[in-house]
KOLNUVEX-684601 format. One record per atom (N, C-alpha, C): chain; x negated, y negated, z negated; atom name; residue number from 1. Coordinates in Angstrom, 1 decimal, padded with zeros to 4 digits. Atoms other than C-alpha are relative to their C-alpha. Layout:
REM residues N
REC   c        X        Y        Z    a     k
REC   A        X        Y        Z   CA   NUM
...
//
This chain:
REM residues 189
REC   c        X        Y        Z    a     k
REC   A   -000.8    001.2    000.0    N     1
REC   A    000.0    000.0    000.0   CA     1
REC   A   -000.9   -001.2    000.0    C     1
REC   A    000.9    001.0    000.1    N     2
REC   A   -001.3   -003.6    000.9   CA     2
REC   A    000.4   -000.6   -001.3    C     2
REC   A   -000.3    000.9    001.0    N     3
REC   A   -001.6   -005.7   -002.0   CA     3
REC   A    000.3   -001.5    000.6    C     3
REC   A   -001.2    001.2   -000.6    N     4
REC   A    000.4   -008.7   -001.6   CA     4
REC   A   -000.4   -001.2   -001.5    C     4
REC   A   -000.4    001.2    000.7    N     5
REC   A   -000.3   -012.4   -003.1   CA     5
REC   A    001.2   -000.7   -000.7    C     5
REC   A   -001.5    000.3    000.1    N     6
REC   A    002.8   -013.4   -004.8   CA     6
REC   A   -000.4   -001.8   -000.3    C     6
REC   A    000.3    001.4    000.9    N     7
REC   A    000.9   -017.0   -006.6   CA     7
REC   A    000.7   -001.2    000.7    C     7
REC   A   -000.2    000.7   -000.5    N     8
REC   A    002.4   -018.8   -003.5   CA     8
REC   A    001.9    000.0   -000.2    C     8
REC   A   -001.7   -000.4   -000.5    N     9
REC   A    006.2   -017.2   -003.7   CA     9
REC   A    000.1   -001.0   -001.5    C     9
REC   A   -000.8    000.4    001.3    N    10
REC   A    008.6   -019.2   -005.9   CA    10
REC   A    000.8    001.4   -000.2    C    10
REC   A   -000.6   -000.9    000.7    N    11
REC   A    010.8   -017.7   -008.6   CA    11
REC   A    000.9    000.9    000.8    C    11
REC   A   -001.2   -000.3   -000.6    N    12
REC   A    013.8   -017.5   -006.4   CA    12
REC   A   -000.5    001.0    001.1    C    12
REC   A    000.4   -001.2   -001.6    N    13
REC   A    011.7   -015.7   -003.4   CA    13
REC   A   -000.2    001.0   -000.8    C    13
REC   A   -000.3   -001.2    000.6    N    14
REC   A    011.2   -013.2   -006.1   CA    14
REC   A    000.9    000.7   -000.4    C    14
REC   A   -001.2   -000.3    000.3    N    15
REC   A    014.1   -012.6   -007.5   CA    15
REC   A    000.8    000.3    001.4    C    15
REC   A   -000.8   -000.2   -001.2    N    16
REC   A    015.9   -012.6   -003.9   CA    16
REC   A   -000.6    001.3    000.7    C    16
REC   A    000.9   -001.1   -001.1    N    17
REC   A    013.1   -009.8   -002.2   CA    17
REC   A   -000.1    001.3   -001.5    C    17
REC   A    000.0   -001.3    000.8    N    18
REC   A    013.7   -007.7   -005.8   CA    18
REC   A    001.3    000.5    000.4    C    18
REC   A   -001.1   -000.8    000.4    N    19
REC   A    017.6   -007.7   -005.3   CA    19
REC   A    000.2    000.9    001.2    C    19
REC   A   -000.2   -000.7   -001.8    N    20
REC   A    017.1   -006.6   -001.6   CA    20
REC   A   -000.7    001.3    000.1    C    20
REC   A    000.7   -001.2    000.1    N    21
REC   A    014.5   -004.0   -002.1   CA    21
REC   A   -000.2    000.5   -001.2    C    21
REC   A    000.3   -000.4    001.1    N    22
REC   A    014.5   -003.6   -005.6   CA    22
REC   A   -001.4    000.9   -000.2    C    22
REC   A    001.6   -000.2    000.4    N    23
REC   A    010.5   -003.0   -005.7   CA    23
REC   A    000.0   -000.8   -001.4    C    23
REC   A    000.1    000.8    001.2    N    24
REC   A    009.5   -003.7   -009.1   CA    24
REC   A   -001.1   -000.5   -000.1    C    24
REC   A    001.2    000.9    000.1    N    25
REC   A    006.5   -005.6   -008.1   CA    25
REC   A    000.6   -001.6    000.2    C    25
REC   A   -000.7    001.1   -000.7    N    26
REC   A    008.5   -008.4   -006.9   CA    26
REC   A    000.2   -000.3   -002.0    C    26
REC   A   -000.1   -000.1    000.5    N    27
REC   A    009.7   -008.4   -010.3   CA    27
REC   A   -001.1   -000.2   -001.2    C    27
REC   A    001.3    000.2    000.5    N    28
REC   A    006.4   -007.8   -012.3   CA    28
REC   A   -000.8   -001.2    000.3    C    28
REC   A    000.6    001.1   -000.6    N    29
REC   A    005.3   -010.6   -010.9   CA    29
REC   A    000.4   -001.2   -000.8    C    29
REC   A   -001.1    000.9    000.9    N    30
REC   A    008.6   -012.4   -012.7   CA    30
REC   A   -001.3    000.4   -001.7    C    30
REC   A    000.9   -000.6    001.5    N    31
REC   A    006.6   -010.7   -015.9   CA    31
REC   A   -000.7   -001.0   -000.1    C    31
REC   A    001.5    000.6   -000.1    N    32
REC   A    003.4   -011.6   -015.4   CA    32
REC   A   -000.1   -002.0   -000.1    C    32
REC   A    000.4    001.7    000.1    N    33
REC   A    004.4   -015.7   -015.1   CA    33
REC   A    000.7   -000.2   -001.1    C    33
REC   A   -000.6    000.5    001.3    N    34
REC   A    006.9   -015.9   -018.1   CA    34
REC   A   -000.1    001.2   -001.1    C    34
REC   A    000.1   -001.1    000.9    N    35
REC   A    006.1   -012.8   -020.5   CA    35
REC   A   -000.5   -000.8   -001.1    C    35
REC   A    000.4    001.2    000.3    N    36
REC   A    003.9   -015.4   -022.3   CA    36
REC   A    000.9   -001.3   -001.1    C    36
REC   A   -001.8    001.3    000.1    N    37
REC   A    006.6   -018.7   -022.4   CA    37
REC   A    000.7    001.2   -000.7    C    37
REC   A   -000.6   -000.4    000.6    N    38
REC   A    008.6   -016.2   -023.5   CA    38
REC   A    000.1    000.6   -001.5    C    38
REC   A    000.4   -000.6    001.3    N    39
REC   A    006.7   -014.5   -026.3   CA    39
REC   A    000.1   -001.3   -000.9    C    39
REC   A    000.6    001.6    000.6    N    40
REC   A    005.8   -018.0   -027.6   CA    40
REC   A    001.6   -000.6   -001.0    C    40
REC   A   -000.9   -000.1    000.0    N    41
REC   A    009.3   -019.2   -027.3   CA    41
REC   A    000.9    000.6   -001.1    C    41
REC   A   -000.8   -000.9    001.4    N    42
REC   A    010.8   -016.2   -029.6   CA    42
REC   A   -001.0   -000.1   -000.9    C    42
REC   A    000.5    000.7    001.2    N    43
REC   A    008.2   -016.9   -031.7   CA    43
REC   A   -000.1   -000.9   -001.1    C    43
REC   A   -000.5    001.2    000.3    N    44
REC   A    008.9   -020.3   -032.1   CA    44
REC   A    001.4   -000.3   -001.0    C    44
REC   A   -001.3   -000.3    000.0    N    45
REC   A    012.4   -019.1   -032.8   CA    45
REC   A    000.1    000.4   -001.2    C    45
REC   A   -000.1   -001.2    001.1    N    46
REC   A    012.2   -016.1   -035.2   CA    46
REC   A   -000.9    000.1   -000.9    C    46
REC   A    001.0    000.1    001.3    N    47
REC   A    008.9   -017.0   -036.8   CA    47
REC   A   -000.9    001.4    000.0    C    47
REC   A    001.0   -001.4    000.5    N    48
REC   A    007.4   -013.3   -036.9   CA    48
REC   A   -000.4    000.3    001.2    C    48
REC   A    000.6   -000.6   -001.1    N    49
REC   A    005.0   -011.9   -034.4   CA    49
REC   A    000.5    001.5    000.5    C    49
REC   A   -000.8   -001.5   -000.7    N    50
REC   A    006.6   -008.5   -034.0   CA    50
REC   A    001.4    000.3    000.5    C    50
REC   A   -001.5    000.5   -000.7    N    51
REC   A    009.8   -009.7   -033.9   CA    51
REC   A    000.3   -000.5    001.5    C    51
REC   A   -000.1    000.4   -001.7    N    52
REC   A    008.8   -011.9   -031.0   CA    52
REC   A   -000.7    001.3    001.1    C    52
REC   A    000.5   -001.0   -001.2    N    53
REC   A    007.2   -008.8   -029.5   CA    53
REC   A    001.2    000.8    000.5    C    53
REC   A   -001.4   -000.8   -000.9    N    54
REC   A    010.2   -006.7   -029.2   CA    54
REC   A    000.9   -000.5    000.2    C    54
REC   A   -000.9    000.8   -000.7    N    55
REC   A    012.3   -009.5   -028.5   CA    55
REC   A   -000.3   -000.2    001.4    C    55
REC   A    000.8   -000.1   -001.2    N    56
REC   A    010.1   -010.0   -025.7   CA    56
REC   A    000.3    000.7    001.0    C    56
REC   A   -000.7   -001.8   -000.7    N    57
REC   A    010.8   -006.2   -024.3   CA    57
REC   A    001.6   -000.4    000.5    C    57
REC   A   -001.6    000.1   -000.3    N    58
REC   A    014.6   -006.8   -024.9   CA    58
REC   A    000.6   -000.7    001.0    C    58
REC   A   -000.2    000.7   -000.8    N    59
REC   A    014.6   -010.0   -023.3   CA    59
REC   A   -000.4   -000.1    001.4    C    59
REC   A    000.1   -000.2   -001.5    N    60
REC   A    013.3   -008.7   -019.8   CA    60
REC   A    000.5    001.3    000.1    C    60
REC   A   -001.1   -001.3   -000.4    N    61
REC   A    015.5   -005.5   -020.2   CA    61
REC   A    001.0   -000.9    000.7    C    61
REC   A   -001.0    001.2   -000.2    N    62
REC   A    017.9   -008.0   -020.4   CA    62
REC   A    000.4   -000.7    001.4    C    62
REC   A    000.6    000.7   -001.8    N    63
REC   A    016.6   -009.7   -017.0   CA    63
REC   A    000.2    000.7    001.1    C    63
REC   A   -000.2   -001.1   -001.0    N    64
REC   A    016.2   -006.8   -015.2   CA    64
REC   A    001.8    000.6    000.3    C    64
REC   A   -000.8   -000.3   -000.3    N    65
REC   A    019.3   -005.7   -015.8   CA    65
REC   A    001.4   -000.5    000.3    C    65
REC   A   -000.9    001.4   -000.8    N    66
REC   A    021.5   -008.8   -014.9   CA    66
REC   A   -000.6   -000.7    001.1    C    66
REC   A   -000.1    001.0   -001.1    N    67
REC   A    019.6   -010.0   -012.3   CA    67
REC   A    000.7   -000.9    001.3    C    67
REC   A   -001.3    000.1   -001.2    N    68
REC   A    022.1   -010.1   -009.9   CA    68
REC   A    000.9   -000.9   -000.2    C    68
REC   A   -000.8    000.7    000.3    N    69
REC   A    024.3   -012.0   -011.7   CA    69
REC   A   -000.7   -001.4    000.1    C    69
REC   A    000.7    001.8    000.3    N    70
REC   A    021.7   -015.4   -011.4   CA    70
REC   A    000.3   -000.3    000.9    C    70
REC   A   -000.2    001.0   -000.6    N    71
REC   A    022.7   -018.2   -010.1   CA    71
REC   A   -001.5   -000.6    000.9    C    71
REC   A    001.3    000.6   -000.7    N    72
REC   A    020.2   -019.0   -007.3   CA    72
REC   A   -000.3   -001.5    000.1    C    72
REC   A   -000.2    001.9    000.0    N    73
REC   A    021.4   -022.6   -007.2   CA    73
REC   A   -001.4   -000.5   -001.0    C    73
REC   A    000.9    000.7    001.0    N    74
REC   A    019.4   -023.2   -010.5   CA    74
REC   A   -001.4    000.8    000.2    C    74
REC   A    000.8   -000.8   -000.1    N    75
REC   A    016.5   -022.3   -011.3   CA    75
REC   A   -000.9    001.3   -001.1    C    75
REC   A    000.1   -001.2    000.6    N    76
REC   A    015.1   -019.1   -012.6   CA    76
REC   A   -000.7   -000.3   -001.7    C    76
REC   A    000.5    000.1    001.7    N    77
REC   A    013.0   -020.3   -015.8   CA    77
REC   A    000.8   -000.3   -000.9    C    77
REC   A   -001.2    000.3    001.0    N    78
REC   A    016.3   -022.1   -017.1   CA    78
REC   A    000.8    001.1   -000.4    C    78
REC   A   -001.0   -001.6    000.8    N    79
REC   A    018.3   -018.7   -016.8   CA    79
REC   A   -001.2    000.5   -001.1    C    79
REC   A    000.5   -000.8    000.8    N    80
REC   A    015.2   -017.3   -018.3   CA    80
REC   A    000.0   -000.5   -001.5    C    80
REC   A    000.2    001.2    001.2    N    81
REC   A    015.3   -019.8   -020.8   CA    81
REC   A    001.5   -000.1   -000.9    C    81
REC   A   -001.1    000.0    000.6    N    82
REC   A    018.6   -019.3   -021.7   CA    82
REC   A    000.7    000.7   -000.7    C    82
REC   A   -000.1   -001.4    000.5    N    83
REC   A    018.7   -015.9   -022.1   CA    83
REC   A   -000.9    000.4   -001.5    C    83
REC   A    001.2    000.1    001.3    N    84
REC   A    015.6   -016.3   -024.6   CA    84
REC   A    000.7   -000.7   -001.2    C    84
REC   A   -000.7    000.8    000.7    N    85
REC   A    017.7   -018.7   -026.7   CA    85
REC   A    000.7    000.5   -000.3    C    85
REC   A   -000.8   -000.4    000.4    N    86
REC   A    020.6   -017.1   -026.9   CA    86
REC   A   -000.2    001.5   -000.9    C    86
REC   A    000.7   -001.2    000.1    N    87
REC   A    019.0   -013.8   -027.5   CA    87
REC   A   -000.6   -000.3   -001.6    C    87
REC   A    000.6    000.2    000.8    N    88
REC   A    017.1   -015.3   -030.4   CA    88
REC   A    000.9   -000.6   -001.1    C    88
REC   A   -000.6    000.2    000.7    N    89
REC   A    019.9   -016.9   -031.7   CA    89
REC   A    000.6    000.9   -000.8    C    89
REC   A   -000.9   -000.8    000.1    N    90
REC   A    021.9   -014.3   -032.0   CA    90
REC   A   -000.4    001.1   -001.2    C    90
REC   A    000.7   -000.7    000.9    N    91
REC   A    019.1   -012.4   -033.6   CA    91
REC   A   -000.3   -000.5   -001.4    C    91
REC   A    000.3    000.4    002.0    N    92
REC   A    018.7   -014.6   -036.6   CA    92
REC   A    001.0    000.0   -000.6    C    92
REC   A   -001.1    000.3    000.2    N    93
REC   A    022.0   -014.5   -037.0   CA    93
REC   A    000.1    001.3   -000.9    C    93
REC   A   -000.4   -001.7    000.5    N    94
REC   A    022.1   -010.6   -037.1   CA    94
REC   A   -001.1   -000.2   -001.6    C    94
REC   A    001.0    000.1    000.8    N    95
REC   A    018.6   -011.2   -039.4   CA    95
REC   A    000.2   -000.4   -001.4    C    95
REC   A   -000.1    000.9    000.6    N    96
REC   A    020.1   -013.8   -041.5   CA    96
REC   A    001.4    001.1   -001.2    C    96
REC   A   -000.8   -000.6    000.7    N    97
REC   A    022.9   -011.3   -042.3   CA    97
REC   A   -000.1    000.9   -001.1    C    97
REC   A    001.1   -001.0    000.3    N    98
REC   A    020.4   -008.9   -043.7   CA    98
REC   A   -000.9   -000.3   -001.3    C    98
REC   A    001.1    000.5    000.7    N    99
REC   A    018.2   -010.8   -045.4   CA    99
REC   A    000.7   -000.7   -001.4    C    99
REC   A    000.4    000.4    000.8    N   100
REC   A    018.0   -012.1   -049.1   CA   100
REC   A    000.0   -001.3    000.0    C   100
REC   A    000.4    001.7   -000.1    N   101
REC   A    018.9   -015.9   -049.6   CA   101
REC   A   -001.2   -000.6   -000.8    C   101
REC   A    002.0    000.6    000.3    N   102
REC   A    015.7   -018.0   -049.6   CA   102
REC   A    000.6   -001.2   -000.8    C   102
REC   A    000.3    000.6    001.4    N   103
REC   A    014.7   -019.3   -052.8   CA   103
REC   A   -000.9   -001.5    000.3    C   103
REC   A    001.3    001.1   -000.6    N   104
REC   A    013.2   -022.7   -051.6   CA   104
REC   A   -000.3   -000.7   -000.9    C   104
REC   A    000.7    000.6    001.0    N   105
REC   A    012.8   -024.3   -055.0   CA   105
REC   A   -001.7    000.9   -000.6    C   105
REC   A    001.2   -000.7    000.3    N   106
REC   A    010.3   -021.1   -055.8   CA   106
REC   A   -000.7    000.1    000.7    C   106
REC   A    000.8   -000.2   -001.1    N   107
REC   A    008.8   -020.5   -052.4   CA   107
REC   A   -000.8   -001.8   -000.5    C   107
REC   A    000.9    001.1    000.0    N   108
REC   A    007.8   -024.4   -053.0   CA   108
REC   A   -000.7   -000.3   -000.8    C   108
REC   A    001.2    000.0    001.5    N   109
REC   A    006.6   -024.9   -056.5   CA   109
REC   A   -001.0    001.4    000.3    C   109
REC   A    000.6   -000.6   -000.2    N   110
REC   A    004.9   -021.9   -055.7   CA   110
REC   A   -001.6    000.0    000.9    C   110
REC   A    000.8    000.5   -001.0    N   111
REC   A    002.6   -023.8   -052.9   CA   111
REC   A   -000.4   -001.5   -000.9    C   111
REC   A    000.8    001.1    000.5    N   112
REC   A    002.1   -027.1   -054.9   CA   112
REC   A   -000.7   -000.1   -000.8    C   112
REC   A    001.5    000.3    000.6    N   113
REC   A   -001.1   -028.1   -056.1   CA   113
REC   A    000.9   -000.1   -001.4    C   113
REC   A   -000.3   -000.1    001.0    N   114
REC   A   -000.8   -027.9   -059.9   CA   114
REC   A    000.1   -002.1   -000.5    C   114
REC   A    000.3    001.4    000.3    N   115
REC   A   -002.2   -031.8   -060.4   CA   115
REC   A    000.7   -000.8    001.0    C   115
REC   A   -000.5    001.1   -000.6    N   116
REC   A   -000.5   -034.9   -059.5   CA   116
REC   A    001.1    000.5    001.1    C   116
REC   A   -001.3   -000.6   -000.8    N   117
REC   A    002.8   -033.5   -058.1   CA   117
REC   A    000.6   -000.8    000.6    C   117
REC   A   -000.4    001.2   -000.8    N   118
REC   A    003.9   -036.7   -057.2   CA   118
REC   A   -000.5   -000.5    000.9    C   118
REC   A    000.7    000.8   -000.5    N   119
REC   A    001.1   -037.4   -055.1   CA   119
REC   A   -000.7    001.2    001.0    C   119
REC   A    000.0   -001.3   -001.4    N   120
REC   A    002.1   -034.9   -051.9   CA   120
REC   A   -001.3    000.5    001.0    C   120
REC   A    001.3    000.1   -001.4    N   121
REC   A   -001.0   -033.7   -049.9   CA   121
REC   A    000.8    000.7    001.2    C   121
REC   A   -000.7    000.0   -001.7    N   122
REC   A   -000.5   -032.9   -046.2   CA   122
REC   A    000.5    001.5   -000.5    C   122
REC   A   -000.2   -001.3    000.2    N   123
REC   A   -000.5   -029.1   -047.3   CA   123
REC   A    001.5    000.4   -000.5    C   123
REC   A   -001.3    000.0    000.0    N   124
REC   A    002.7   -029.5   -049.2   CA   124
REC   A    001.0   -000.4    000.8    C   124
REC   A   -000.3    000.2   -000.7    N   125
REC   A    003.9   -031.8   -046.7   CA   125
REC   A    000.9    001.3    000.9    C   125
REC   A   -000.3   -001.4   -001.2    N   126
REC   A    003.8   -028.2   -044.1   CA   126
REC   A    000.7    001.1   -000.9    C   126
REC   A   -000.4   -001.2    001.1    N   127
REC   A    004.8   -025.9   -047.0   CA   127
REC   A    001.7   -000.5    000.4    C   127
REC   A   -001.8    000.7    000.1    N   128
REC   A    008.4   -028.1   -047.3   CA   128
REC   A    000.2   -000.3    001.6    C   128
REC   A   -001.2   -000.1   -001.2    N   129
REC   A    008.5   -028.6   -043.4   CA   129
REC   A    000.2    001.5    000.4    C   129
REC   A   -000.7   -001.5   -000.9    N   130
REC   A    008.2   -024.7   -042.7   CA   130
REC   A    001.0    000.3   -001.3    C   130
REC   A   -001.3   -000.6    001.0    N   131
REC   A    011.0   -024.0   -046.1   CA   131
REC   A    001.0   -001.2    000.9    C   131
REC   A   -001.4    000.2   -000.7    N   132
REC   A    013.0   -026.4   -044.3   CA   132
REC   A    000.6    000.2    001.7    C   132
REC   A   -000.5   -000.8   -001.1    N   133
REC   A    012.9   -025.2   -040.6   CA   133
REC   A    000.2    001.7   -000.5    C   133
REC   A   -000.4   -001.4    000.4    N   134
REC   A    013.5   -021.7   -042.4   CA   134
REC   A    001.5   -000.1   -000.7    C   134
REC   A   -001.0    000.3    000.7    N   135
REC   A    016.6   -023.0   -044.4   CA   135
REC   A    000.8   -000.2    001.3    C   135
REC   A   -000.6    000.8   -000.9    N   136
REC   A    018.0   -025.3   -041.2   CA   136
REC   A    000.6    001.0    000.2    C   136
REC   A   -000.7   -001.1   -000.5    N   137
REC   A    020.9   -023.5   -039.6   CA   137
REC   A   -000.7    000.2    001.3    C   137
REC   A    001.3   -000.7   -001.5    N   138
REC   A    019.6   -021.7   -036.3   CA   138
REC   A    000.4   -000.7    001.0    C   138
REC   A    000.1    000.9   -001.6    N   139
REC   A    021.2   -023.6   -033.6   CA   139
REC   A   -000.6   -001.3   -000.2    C   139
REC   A    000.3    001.1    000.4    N   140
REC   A    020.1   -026.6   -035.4   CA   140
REC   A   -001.4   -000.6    000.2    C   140
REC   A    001.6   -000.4    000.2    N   141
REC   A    016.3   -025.3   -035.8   CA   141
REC   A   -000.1    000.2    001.7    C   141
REC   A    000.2   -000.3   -001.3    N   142
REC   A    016.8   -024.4   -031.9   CA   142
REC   A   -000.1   -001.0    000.7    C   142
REC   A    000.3    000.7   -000.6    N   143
REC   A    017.7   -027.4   -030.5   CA   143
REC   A   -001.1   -001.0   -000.5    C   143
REC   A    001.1    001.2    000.5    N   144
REC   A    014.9   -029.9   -032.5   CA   144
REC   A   -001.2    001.3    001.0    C   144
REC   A    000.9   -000.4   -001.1    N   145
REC   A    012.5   -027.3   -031.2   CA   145
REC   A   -000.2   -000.3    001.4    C   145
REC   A   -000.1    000.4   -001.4    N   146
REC   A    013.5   -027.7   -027.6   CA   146
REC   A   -000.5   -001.4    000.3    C   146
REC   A    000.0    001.5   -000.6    N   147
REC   A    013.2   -031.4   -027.8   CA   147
REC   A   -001.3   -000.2   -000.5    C   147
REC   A    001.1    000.4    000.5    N   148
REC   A    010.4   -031.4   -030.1   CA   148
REC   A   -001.5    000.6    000.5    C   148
REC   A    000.9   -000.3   -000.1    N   149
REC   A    008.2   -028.9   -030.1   CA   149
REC   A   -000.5    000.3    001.6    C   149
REC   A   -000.1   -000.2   -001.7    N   150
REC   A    009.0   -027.9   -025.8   CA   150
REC   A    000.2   -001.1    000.6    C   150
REC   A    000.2    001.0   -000.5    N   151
REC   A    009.2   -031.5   -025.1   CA   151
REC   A    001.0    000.1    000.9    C   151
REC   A   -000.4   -000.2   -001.1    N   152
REC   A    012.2   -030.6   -023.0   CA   152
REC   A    000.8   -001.5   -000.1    C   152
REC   A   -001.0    001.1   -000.2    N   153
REC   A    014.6   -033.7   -021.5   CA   153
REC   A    001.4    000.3   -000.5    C   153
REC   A   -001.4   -000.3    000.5    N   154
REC   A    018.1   -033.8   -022.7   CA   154
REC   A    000.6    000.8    001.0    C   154
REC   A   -001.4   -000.9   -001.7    N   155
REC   A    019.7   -032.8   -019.1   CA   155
REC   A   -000.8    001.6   -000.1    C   155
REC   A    000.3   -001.5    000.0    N   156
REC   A    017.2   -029.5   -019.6   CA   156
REC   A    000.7    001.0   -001.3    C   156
REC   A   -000.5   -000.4    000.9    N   157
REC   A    018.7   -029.1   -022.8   CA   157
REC   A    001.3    000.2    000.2    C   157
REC   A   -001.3   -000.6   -000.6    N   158
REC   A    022.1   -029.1   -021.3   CA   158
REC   A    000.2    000.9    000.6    C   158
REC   A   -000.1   -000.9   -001.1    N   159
REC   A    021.7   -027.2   -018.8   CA   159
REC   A   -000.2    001.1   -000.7    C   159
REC   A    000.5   -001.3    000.5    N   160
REC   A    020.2   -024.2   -021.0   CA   160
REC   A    001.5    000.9   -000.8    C   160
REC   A   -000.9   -000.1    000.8    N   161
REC   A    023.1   -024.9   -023.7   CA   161
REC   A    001.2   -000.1    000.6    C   161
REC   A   -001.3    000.5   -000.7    N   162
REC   A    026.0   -025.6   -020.9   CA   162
REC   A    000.7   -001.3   -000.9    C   162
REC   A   -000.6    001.4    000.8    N   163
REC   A    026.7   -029.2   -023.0   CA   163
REC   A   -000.2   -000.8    000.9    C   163
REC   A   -000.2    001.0   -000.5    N   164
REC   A    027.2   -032.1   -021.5   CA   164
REC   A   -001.2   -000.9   -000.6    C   164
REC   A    001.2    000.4    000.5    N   165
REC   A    024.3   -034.3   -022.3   CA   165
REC   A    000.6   -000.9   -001.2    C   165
REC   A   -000.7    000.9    001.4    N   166
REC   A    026.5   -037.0   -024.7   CA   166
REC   A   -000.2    001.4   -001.6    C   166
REC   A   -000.2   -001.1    001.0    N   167
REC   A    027.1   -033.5   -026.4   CA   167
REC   A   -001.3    000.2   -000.5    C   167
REC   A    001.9   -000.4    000.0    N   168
REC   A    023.1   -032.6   -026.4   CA   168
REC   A    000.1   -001.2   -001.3    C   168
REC   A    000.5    001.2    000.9    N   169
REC   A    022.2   -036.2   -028.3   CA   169
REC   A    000.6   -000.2   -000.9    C   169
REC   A   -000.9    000.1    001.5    N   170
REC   A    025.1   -036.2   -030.7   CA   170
REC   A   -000.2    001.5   -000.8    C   170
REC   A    000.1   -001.3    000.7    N   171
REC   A    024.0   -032.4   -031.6   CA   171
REC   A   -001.5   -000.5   -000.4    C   171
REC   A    001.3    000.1    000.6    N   172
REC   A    020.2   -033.5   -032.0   CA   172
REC   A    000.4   -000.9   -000.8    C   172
REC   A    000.2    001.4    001.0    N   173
REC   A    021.0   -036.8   -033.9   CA   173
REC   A    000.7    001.0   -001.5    C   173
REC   A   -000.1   -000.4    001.7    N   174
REC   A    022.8   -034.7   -036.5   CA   174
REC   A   -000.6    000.8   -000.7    C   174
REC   A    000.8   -000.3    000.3    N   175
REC   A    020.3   -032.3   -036.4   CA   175
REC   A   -001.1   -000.3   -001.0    C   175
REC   A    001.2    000.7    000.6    N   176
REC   A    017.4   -034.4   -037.3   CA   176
REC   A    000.7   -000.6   -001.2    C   176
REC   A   -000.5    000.9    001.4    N   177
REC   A    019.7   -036.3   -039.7   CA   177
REC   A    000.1    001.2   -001.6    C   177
REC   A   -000.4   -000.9    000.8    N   178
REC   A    020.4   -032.8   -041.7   CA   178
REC   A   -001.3    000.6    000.1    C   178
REC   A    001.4   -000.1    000.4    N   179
REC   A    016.5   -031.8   -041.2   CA   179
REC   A   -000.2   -001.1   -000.9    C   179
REC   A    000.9    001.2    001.2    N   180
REC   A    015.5   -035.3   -042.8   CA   180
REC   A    000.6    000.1   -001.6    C   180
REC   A   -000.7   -000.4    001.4    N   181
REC   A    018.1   -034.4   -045.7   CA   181
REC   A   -000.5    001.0   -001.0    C   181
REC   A    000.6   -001.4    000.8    N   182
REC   A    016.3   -031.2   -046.6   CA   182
REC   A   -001.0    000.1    000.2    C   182
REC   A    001.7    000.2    000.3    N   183
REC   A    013.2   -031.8   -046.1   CA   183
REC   A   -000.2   -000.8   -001.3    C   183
REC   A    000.1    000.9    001.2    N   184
REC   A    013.3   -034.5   -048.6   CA   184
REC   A    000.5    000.6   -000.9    C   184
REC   A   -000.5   -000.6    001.3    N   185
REC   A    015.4   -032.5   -051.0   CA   185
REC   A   -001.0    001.2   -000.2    C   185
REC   A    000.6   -001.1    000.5    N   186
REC   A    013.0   -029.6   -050.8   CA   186
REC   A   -001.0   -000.8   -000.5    C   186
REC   A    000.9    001.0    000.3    N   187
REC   A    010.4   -032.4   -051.5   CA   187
REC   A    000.2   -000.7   -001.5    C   187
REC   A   -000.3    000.8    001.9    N   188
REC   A    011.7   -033.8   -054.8   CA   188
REC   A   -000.2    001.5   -000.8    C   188
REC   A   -000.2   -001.1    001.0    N   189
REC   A    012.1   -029.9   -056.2   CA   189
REC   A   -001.5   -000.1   -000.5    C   189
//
């Protein structure tokens, strides 16, 4: 078999020459550029490295086995991106059900320097912002990520979440307003 360049094909020429021949190099190829983005992504999401690994898996089961259903119009990173999101949501959700309510007065005193408690070093700073992106509720922790830490635009944020962009900015503003609330309350404990 000749080996074949794909670095020039866009997403969509891949996806369109897998659903026609269903070769799974065409495909692999999809891997190989968002496997990555994606790990990262559910990372970002779920917080645990193993988590994001078999989420990883699931989420190009997932791929593989709806391709057909994508909208060619858009473009393929947003489905991929959307699927990752929801997928991760969904899983903290299940996770969340499962799990032990988090103790964030003891996880914190637990991390602050003994001396001068009033007088926060950067370290507690990061201690009370990761107890409060672990507290936040999960769509809430999803969307500030998107804007914050993925730098995405509001219209990409729509498009992932099907909102309307007015919808997008009135969900981040209360977001961030209900981050700044608990961050600072985990900060006085």
């Amino acid at each position: 078999m000749i080996a074949v360049d794909y670095i020039k094909w866009t997403d969509n020429t891949l996806v369109e020459e897998y659903l026609l021949t269903q070769h799974m190099a065409y495909f692999d190829e999809l891997y190989k550029r968002y496997s990555n983005k994606v790990y990262f992504k559910c990372y970002s999401l779920l917080g645990d490295y193993t988590q994001a690994e078999d989420a990883t898996q699931e989420i190009f089961l997932k791929v593989v086995l709806s391709i057909a259903g994508f909208n060619r119009k858009s473009k393929f990173s947003t489905w991929l991106y959307s699927i990752t999101y929801n997928f991760c949501i969904d899983e903290l959700r299940r996770l969340k059900k499962n799990k032990m309510v988090f103790d964030v007065e003891g996880d914190i005193h637990g991390e602050l320097p003994d001396d001068e408690e009033d007088n926060l070093t950067s370290e507690a700073n990061l201690v009370a912002l990761q107890a409060t992106l672990d507290v936040i509720d999960e769509a809430d922790r999803a969307i500030l990520i998107m804007k914050y830490q993925d730098n995405m635009m509001v219209k990409e944020i729509a498009d992932i979440l099907s909102l309307s962009e007015s919808a997008v900015k009135m969900r981040l503003k209360r977001a961030k307003e209900k981050f700044k609330k608990l961050f600072l309350d985990i900060l006085r404990q």
